[in-house]
N, CA, C and O atoms as a DFTB+ gen file, in Angstrom:
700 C
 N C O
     1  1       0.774      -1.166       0.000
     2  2       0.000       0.000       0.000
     3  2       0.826       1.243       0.000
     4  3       0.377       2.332      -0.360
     5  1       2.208       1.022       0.469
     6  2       2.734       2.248       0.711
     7  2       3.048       2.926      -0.775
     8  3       2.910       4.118      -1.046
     9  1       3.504       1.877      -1.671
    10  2       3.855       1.916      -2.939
    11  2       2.621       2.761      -3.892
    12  3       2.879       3.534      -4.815
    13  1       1.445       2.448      -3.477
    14  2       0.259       2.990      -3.680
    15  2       0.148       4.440      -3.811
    16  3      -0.115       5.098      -4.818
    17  1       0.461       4.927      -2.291
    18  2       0.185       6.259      -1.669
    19  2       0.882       6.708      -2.369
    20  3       0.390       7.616      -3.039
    21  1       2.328       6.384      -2.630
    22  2       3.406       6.956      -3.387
    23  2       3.071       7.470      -5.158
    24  3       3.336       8.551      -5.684
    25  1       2.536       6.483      -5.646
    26  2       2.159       6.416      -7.386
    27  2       0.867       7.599      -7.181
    28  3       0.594       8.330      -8.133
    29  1       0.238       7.697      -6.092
    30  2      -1.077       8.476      -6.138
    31  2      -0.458      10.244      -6.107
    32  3      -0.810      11.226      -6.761
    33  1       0.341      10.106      -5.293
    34  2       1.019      11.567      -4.607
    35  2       1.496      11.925      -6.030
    36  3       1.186      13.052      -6.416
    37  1       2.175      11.174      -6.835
    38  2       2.964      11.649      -8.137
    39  2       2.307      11.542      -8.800
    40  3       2.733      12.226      -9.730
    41  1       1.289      11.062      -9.131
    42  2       0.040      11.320      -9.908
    43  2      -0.042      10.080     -10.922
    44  3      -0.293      10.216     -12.119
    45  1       0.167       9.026     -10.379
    46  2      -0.354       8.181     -11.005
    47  2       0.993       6.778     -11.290
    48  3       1.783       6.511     -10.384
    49  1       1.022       6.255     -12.249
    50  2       1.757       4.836     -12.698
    51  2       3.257       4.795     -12.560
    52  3       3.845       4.070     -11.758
    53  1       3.960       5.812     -13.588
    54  2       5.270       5.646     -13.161
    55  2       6.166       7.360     -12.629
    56  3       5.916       8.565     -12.585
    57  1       7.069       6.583     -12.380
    58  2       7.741       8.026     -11.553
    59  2       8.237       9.100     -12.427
    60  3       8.675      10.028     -11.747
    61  1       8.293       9.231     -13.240
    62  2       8.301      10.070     -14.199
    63  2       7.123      10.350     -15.453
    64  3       6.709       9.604     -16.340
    65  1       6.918      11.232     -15.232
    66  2       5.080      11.693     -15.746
    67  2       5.871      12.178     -17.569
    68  3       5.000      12.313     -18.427
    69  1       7.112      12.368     -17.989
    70  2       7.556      12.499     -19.177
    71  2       7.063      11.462     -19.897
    72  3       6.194      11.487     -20.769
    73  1       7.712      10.503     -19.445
    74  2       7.591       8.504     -20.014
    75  2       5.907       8.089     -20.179
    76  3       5.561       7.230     -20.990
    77  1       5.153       8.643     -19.511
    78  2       4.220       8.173     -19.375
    79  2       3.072       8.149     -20.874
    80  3       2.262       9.034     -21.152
    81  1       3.265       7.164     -21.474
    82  2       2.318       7.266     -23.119
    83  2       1.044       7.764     -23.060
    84  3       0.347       8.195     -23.979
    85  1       0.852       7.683     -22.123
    86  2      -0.450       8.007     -22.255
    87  2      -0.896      10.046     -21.804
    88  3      -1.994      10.602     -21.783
    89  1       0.243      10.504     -21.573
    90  2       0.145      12.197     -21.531
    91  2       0.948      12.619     -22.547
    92  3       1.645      13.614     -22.349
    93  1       1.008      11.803     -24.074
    94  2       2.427      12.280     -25.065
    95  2       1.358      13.199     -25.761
    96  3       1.611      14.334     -26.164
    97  1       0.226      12.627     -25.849
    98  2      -0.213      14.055     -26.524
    99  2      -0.578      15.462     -25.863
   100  3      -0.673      16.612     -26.294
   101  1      -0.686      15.046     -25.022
   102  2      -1.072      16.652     -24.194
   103  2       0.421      17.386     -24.174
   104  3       0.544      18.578     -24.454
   105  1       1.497      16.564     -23.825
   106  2       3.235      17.159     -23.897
   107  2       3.456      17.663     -25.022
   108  3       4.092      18.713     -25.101
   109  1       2.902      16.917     -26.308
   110  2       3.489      17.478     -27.797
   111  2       2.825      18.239     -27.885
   112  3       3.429      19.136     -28.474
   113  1       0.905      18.840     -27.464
   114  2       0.305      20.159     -27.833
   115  2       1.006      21.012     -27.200
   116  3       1.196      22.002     -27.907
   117  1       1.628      21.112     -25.879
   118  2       2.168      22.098     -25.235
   119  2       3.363      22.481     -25.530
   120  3       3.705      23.631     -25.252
   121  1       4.401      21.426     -26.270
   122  2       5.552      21.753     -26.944
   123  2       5.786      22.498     -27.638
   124  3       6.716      23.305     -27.622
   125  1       4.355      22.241     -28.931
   126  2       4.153      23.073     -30.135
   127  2       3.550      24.374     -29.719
   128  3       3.725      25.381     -30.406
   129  1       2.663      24.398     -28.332
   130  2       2.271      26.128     -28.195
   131  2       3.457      26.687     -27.284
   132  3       3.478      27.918     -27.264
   133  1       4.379      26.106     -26.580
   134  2       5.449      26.858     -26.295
   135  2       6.286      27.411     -27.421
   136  3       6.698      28.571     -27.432
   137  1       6.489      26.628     -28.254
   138  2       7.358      26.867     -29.343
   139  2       6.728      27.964     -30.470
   140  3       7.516      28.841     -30.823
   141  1       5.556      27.983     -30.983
   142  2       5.063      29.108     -31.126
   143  2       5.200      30.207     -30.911
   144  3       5.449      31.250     -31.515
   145  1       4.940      29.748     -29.611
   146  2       4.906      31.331     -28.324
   147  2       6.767      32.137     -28.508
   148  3       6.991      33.345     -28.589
   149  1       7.930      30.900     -28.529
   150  2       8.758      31.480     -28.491
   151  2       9.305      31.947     -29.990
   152  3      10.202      32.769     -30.176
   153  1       8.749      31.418     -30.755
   154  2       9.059      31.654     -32.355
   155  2       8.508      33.627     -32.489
   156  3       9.084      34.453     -33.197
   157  1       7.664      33.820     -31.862
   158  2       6.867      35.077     -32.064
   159  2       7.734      35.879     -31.255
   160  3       8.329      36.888     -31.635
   161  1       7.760      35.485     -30.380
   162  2       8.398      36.598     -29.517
   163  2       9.904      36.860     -30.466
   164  3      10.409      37.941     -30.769
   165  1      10.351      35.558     -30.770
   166  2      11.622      36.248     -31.032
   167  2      11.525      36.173     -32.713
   168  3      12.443      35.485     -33.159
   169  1      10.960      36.516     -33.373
   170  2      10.102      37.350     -34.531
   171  2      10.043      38.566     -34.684
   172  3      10.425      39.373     -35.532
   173  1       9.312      38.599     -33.394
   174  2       8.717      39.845     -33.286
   175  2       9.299      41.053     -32.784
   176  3       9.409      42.089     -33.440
   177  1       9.814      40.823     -31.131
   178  2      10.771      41.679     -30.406
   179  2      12.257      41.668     -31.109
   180  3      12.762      42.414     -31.949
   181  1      12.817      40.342     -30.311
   182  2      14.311      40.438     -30.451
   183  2      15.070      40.222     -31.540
   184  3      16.286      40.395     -31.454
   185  1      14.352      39.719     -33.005
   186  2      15.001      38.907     -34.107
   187  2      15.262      40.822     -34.484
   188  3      16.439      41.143     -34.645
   189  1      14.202      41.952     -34.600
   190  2      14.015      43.108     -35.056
   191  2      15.477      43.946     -34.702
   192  3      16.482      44.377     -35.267
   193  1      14.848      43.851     -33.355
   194  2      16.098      44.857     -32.463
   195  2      17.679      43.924     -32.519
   196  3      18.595      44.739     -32.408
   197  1      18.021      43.005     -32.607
   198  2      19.161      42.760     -33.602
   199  2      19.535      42.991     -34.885
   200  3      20.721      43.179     -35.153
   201  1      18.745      43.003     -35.659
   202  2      18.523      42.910     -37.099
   203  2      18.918      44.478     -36.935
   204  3      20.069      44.635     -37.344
   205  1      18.312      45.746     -36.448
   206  2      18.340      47.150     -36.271
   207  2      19.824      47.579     -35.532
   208  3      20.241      48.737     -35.558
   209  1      20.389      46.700     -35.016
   210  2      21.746      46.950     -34.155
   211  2      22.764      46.378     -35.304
   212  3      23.559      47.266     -35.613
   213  1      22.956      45.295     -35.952
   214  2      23.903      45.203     -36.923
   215  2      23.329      45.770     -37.977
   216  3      23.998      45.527     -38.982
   217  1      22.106      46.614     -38.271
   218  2      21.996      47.266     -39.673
   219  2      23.104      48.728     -39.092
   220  3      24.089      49.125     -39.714
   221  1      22.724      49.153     -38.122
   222  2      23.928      50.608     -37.239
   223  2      24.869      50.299     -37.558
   224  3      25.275      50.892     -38.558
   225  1      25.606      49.445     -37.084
   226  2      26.857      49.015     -36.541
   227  2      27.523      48.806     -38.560
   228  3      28.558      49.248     -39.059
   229  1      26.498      48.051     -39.154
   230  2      27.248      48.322     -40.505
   231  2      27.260      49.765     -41.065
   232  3      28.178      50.306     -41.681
   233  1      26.325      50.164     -40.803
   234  2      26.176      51.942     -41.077
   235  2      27.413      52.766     -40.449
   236  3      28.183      53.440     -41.132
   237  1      27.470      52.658     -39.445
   238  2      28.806      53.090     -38.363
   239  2      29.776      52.536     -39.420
   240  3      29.951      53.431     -40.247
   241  1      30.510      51.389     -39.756
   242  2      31.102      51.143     -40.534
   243  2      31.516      51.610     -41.679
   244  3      32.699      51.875     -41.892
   245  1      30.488      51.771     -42.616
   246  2      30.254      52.132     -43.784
   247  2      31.035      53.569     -43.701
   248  3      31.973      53.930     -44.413
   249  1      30.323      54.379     -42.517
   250  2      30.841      55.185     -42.938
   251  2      32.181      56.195     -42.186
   252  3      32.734      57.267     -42.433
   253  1      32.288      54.913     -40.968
   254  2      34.031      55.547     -40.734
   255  2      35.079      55.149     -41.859
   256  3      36.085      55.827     -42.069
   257  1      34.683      53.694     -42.752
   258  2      35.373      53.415     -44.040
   259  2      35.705      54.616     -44.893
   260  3      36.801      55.017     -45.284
   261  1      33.995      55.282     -45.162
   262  2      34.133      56.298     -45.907
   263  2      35.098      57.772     -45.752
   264  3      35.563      58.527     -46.606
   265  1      35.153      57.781     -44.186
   266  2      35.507      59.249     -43.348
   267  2      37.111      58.821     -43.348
   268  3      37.829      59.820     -43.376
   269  1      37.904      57.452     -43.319
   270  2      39.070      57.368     -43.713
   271  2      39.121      57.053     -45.083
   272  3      40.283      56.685     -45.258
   273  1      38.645      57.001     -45.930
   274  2      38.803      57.358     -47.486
   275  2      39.553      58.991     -47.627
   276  3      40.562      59.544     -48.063
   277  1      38.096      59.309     -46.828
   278  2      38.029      60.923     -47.309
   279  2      39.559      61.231     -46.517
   280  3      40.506      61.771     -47.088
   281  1      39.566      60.848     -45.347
   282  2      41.209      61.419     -44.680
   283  2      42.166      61.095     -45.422
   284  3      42.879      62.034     -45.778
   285  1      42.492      59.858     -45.863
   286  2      43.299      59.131     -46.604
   287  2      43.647      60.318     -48.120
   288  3      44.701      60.864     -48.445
   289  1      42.330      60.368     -48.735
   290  2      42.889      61.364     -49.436
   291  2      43.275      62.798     -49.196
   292  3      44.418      63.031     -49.590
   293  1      42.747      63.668     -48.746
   294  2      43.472      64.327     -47.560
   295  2      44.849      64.510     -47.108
   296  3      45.457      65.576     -47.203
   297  1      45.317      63.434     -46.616
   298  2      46.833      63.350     -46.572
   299  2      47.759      63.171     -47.474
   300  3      48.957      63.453     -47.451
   301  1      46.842      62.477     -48.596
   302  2      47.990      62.073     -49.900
   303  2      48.240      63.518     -50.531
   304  3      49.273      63.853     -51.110
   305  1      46.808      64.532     -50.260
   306  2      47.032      65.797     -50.895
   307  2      47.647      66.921     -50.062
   308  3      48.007      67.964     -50.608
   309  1      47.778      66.712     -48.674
   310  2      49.144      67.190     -47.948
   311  2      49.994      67.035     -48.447
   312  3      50.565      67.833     -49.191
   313  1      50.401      65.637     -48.086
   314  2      51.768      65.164     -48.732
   315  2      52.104      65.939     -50.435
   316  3      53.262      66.323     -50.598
   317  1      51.340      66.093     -51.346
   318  2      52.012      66.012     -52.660
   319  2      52.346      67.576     -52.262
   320  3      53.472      68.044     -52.431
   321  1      51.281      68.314     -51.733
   322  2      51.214      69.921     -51.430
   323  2      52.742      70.341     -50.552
   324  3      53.342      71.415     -50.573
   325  1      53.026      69.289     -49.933
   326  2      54.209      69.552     -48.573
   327  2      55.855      68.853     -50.187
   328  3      56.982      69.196     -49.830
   329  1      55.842      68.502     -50.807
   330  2      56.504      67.704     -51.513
   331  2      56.763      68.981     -52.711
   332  3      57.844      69.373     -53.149
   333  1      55.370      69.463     -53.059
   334  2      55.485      70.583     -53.961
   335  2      56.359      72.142     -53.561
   336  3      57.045      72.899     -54.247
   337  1      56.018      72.150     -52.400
   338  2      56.889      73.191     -51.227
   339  2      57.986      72.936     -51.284
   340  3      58.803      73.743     -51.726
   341  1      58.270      71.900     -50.909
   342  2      59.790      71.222     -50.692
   343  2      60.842      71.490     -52.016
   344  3      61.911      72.099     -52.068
   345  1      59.999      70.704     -53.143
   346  2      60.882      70.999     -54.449
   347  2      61.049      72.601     -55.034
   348  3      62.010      73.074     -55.641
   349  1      59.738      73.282     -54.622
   350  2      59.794      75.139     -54.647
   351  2      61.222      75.618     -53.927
   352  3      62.150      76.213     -54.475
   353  1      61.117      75.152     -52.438
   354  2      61.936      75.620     -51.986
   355  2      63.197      75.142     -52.215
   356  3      64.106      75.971     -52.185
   357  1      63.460      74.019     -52.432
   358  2      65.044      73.343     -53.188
   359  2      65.235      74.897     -54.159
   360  3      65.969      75.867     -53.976
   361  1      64.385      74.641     -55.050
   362  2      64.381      75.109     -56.510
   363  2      65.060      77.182     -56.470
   364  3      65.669      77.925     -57.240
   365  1      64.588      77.257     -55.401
   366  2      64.195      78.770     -55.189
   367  2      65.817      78.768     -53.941
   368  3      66.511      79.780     -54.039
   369  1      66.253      77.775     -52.984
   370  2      67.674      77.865     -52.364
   371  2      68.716      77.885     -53.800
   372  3      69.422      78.830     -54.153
   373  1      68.617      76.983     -54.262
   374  2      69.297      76.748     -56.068
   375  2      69.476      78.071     -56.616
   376  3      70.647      78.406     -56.793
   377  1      68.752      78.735     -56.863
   378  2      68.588      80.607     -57.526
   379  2      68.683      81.325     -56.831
   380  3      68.507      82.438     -57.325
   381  1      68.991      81.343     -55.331
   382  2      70.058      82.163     -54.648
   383  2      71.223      81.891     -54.467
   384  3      71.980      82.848     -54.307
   385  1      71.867      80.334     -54.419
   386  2      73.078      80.007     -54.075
   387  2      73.538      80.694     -55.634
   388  3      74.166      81.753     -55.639
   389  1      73.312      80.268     -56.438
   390  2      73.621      80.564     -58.063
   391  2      74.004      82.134     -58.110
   392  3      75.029      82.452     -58.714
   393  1      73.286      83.027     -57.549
   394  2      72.948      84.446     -57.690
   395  2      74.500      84.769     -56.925
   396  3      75.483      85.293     -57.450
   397  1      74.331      84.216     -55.367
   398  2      75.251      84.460     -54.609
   399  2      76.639      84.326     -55.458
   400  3      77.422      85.243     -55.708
   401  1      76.783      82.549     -55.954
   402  2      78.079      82.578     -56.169
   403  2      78.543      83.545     -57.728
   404  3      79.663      83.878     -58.115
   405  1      77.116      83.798     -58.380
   406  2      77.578      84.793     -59.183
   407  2      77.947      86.232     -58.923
   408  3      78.637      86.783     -59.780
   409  1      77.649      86.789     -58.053
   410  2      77.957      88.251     -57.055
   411  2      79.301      87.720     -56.552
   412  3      80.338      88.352     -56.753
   413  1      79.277      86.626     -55.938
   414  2      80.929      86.655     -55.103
   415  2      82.289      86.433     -56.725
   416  3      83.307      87.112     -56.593
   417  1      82.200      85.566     -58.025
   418  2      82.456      85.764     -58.850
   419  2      83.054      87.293     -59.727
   420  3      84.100      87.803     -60.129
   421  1      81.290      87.596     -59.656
   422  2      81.839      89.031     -60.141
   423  2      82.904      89.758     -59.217
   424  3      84.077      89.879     -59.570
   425  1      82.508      90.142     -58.239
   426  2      83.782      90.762     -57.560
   427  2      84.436      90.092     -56.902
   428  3      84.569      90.541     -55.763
   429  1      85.176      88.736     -57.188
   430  2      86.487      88.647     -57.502
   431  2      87.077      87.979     -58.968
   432  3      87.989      87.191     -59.216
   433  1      86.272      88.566     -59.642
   434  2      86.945      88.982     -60.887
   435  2      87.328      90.189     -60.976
   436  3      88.410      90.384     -61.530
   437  1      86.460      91.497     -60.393
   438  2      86.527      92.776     -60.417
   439  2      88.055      92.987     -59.561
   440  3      88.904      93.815     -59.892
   441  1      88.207      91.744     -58.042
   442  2      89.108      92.298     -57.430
   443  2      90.731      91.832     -58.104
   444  3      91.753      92.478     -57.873
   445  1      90.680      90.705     -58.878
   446  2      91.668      89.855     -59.494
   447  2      92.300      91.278     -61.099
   448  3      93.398      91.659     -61.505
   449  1      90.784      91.589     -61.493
   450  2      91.357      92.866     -62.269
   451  2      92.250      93.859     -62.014
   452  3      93.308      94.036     -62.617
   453  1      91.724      94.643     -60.923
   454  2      92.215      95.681     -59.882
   455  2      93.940      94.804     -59.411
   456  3      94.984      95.357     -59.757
   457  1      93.964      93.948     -58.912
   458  2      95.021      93.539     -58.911
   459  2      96.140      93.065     -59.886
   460  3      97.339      92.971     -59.624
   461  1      95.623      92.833     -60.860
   462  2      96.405      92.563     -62.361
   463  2      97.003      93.937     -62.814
   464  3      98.153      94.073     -63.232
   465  1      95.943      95.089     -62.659
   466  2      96.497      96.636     -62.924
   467  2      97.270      96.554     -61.713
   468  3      98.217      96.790     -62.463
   469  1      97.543      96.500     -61.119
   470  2      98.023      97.160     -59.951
   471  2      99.307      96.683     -60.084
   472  3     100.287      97.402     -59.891
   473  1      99.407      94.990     -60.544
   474  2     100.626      94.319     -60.553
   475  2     101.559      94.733     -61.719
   476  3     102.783      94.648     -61.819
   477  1     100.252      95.391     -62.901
   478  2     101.113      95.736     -64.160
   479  2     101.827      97.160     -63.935
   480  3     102.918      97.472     -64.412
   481  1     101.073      97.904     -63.183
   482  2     101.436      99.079     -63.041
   483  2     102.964      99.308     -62.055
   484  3     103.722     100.275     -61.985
   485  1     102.996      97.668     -61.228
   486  2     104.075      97.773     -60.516
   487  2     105.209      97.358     -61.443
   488  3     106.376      97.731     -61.325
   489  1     104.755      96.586     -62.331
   490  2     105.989      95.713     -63.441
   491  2     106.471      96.937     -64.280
   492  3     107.587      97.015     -64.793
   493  1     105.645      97.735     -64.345
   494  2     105.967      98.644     -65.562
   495  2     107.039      99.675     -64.657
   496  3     108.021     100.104     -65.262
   497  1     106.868     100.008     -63.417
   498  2     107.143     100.638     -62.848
   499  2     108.594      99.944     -62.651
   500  3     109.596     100.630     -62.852
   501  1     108.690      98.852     -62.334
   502  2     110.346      97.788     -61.807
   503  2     110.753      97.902     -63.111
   504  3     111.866      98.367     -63.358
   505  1     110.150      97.611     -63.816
   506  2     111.069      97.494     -65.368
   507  2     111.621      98.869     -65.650
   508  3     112.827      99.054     -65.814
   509  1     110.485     100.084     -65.719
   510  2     111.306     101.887     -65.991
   511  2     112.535     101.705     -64.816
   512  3     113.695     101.776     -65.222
   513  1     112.294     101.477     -63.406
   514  2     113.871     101.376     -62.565
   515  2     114.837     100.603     -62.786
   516  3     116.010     100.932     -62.617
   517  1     114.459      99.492     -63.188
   518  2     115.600      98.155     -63.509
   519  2     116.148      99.122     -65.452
   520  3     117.285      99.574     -65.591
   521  1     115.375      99.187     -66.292
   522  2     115.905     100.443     -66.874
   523  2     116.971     101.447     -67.020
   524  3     117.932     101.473     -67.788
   525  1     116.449     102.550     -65.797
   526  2     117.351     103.266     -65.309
   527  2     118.482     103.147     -64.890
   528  3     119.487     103.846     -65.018
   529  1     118.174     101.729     -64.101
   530  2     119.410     101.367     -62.996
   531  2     120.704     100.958     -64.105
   532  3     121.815     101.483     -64.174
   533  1     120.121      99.810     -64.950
   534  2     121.086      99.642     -66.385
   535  2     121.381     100.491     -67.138
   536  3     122.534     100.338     -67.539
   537  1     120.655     101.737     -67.729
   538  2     121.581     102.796     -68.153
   539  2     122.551     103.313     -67.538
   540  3     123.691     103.446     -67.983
   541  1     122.043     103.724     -66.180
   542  2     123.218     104.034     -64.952
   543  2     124.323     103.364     -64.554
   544  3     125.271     103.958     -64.041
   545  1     124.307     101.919     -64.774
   546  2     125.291     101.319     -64.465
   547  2     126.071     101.098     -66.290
   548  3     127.272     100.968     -66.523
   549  1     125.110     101.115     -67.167
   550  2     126.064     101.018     -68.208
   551  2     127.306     102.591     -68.512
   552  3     128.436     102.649     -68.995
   553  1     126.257     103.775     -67.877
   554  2     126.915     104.922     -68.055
   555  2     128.326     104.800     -67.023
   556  3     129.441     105.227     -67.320
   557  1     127.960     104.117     -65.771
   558  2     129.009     103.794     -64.978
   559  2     130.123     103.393     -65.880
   560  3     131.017     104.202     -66.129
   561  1     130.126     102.055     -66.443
   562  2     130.691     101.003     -66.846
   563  2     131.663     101.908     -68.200
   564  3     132.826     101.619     -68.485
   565  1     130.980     102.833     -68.770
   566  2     131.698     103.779     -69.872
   567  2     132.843     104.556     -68.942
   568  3     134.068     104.445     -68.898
   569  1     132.103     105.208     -68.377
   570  2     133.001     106.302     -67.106
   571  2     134.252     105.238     -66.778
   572  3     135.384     105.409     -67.230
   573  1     133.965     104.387     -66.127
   574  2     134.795     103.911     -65.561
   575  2     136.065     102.902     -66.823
   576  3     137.262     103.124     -66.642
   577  1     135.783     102.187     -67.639
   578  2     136.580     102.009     -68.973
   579  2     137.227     103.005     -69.786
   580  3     138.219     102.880     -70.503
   581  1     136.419     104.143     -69.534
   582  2     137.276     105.556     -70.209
   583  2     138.254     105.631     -69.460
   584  3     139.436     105.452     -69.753
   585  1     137.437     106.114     -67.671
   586  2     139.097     106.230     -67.499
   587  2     140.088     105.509     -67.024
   588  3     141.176     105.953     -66.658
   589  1     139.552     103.774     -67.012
   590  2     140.686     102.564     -67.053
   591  2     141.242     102.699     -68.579
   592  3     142.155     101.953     -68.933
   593  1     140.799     103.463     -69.302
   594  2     141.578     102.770     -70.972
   595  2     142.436     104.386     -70.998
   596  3     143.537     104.159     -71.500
   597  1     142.348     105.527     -70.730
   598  2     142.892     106.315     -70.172
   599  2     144.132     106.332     -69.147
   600  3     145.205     106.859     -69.438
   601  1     143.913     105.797     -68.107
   602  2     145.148     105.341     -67.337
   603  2     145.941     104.469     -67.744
   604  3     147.135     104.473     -67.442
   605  1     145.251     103.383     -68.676
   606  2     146.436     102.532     -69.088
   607  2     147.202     103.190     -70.221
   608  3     148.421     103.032     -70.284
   609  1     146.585     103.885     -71.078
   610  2     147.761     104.331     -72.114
   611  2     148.422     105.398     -71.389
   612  3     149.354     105.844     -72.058
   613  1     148.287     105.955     -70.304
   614  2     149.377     107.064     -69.945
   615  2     150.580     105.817     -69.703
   616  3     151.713     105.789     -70.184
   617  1     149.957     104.862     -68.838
   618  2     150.656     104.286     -68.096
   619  2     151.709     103.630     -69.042
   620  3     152.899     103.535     -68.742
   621  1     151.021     103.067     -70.526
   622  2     152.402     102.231     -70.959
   623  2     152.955     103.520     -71.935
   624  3     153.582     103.240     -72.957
   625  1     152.691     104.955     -71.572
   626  2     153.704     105.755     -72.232
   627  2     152.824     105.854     -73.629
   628  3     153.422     105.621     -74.679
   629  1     151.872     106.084     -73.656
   630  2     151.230     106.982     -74.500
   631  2     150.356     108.302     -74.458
   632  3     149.704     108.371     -73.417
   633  1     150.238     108.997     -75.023
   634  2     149.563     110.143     -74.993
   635  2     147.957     109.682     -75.220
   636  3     147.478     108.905     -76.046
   637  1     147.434     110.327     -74.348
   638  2     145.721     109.846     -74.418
   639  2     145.060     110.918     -74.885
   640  3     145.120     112.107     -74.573
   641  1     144.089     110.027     -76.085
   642  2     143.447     111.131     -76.815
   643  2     141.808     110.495     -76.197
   644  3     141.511     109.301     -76.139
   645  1     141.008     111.542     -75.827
   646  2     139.977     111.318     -74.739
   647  2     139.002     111.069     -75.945
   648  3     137.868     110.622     -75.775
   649  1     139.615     111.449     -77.398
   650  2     137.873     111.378     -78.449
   651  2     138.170     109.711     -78.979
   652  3     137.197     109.019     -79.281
   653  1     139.621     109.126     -79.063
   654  2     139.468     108.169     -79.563
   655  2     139.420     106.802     -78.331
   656  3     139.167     105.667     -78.735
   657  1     139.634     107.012     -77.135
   658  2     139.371     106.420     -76.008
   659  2     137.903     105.855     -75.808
   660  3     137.550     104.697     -75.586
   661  1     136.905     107.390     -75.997
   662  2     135.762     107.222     -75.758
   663  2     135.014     106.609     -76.981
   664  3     134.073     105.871     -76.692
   665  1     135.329     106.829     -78.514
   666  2     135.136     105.830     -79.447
   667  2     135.043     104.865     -79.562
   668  3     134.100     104.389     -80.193
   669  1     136.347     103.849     -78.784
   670  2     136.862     102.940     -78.408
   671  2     136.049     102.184     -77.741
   672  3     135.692     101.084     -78.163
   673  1     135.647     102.705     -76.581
   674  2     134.727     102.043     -75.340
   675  2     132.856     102.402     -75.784
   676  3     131.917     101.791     -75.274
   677  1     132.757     103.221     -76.548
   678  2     132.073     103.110     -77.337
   679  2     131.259     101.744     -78.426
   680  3     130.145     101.223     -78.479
   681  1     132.481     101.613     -79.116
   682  2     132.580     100.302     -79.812
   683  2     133.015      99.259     -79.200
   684  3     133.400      98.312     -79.886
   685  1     133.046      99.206     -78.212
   686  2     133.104      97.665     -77.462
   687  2     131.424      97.384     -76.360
   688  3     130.810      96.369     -76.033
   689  1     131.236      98.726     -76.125
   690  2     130.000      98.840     -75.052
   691  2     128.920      98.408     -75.907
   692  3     128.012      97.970     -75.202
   693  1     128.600      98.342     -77.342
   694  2     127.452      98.413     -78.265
   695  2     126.672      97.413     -77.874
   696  3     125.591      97.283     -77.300
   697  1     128.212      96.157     -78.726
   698  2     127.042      95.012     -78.753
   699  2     127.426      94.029     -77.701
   700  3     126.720      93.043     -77.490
């Protein structure tokens, strides 16, 4: 009997009311209206409001893709703009160094001139003294042969004639 009380309390034959064949159809109607029930709901509510969160989230996408496009180009047109500067300014240091070394050129060509006169004007100047100095020493060189060719003919006892002496030293001084 106790076994009895027990099958009655649980409601009947065996201890598990799943197994029991004879409640499979009332389990499978309730399966199919749970399942319903949860097919709708998530239909209805949550299939939406996902569906609406990755449609954003690709939108968000879409268009930070787009907003680094747009930067992307942007920078490439920095860059060519910063590149275009760069070669300006090469281009434009180039046509002052040029300018410069043509100004430092010119005047020292101007100063290399100035010094070429200056050097000619000194040559011309050493050469009129070196000149002088050789007439002077050739006039010496007469003076002094006159009166060595003078002293020697007194000396070996001749009479010195001063026009044919100086003739003399004359024609030896020429060439």
């Amino acid at each position: 009997m106790a076994s009895n009380t027990q099958e009655a309390a649980h409601g009947g034959g065996s201890a598990m009311p799943q197994l029991d064949f004879s409640t499979f159809g009332n389990q499978i109607f309730w399966l199919v209206v749970a399942l319903v029930v949860i097919y709708l709901i998530l239909s209805r509510v949550a299939l939406p409001r996902i569906a609406a969160v990755l449609a954003e989230r690709q939108g968000t996408i879409t268009n930070d893709l787009a907003a680094a496009e747009d930067l992307k180009a942007k920078a490439v047109e920095a860059e060519n703009a910063y590149n275009k500067a760069l070669a300006d300014a090469r281009a434009e240091a180039q046509r002052i160094a040029a300018e410069t070394r043509a100004e430092i050129q010119a005047g020292l060509d101007e100063a290399i001139a100035k010094a070429d006169e200056q050097i000619a004007a000194k040559a011309a100047e050493s050469e009129k003294a070196i000149a002088d100095i050789k007439a002077g020493a050739l006039e010496s060189v007469k003076a002094v042969a006159t009166d060595t060719a003078a002293e020697l003919v007194t000396a070996l006892g001749g009479a010195a004639d001063a026009d044919a002496i100086a003739a003399a030293v004359a024609e030896r001084t020429k060439g």
